[in-house]
C-alpha positions as CSV (number, residue, x, y, z in Angstrom):
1,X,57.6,46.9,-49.3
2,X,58.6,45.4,-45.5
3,X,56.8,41.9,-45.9
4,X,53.4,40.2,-47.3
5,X,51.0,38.2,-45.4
6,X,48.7,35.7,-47.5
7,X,46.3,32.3,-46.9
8,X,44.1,30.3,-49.1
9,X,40.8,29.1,-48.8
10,X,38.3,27.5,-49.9
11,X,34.5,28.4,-49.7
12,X,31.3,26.9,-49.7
13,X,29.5,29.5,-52.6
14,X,30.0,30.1,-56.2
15,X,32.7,32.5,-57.7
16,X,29.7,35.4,-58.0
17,X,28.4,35.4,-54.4
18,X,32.3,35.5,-53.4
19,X,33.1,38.4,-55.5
20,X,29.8,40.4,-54.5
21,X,30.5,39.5,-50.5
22,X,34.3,41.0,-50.9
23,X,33.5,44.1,-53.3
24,X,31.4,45.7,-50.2
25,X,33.8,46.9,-48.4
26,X,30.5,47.2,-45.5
27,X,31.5,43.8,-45.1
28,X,34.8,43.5,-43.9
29,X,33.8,44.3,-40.0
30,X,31.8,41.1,-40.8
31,X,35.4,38.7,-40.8
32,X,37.7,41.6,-39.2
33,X,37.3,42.2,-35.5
34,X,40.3,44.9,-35.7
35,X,37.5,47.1,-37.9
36,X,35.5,49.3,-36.1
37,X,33.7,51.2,-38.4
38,X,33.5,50.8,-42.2
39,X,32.4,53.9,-45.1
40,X,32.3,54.4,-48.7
41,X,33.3,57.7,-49.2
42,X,32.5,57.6,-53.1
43,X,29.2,57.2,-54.9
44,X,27.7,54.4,-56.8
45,X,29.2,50.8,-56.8
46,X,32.7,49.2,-56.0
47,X,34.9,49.7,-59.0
48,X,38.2,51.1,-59.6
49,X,38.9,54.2,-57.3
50,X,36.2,53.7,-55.3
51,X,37.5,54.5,-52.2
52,X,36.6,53.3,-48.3
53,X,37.6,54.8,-44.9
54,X,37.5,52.8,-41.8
55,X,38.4,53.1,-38.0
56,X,40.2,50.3,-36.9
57,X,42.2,49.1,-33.6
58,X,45.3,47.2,-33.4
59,X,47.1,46.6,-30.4
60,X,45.5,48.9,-28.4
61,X,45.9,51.8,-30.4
62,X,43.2,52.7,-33.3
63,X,44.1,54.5,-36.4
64,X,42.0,55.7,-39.3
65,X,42.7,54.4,-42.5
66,X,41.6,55.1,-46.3
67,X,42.0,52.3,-49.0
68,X,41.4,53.3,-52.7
69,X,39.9,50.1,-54.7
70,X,43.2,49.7,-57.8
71,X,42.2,46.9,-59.7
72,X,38.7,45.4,-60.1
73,X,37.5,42.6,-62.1
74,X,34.6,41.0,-61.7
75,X,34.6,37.6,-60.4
76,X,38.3,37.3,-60.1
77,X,40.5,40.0,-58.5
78,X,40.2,43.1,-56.4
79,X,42.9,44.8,-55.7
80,X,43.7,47.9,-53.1
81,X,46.3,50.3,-51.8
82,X,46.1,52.2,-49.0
83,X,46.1,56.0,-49.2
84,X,47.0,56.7,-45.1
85,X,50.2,57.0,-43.9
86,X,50.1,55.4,-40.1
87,X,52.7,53.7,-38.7
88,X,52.1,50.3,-40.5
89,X,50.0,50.1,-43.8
90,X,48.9,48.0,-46.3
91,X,50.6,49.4,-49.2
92,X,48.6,46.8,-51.7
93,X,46.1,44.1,-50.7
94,X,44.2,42.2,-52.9
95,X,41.6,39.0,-53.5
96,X,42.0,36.5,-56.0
97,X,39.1,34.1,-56.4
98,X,39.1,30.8,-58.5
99,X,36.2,28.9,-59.2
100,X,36.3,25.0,-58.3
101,X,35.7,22.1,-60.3
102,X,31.8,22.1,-59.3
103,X,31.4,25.6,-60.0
104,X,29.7,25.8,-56.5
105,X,32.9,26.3,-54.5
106,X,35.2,29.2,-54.7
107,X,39.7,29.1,-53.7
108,X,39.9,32.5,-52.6
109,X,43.7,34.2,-52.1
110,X,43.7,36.8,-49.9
111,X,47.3,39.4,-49.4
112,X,48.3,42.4,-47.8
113,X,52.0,43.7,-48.5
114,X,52.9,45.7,-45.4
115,X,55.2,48.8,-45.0
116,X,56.5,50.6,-42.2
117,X,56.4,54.5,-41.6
118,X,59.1,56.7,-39.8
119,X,58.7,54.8,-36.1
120,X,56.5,52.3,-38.1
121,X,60.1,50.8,-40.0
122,X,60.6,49.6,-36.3
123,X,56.7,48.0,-35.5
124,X,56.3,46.7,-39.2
125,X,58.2,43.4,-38.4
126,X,56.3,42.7,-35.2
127,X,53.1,43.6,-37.0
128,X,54.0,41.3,-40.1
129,X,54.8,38.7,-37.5
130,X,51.6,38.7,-35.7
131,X,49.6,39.0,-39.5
132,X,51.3,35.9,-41.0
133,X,50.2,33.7,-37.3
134,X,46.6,35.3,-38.1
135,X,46.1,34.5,-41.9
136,X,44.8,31.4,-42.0
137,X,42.1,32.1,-38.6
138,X,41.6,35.6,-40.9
139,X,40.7,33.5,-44.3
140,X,38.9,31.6,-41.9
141,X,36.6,34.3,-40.8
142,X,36.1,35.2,-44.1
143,X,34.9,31.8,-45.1
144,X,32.6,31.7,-42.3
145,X,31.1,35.4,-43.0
146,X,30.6,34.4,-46.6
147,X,29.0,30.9,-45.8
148,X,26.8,32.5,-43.3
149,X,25.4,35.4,-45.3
């Protein structure tokens, strides 16, 4: 592992709608301009090896990428690794959502552990760099897109 990005936040739903919002993957071009295009490329609902590929362009360039849902328990953590092998990947992400004292807000804990590949060992600092500055505007995004849908 080369380095983790992570940020906290805190939303405006309950635990449940949180959880649901996150486990479709389809969502994720909702709070992540970077992603392109979003598809499941496994049947029936998000669970453990479900697995999701997706276009996405970073710094001019855009790479595919397939993720492969690890962990997944319902309404508290999902957990993913990336299966691709471009220059930088998330090796493991994950979501881990608390319910708040009102039960009508949700802390949600959002990671991705990044890792460089051959040329990539070289990018992978820059690219952690820019991901840290970006967390909390990306947690952000994910508030809003939750709140809003």
């Amino acid at each position: 592992m080369m380095g983790r990005f992570e940020a906290t936040v805190e939303i405006d739903r309950p635990i449940e709608e949180v959880f649901a919002f996150l486990a479709d993957g389809d969502n994720d071009r909702k709070f992540s301009p970077r992603v392109q295009s979003m598809t499941r490329t496994t049947d029936g609902p998000t669970d453990v090896g479900t697995v999701y590929r997706s276009k996405v362009k970073d710094a001019g360039m855009t790479t595919d990428r397939e993720f492969r849902i690890s962990a997944f328990d319902p309404p508290h953590r999902i957990r993913w690794e990336e299966q691709s092998k471009n220059l930088v990947t998330a090796a493991e992400g994950g979501y881990d959502l608390d319910p708040l004292d009102d039960g009508h807000r949700t802390r949600l804990h959002v990671y991705n552990d990044l890792e460089g590949h051959g040329v990539g060992k070289l990018l992978a600092p820059l690219a952690l760099v820019a991901a840290r500055k970006d967390a909390p505007a990306f947690a952000g995004r994910i508030k809003a897109a939750v709140e809003q849908s």
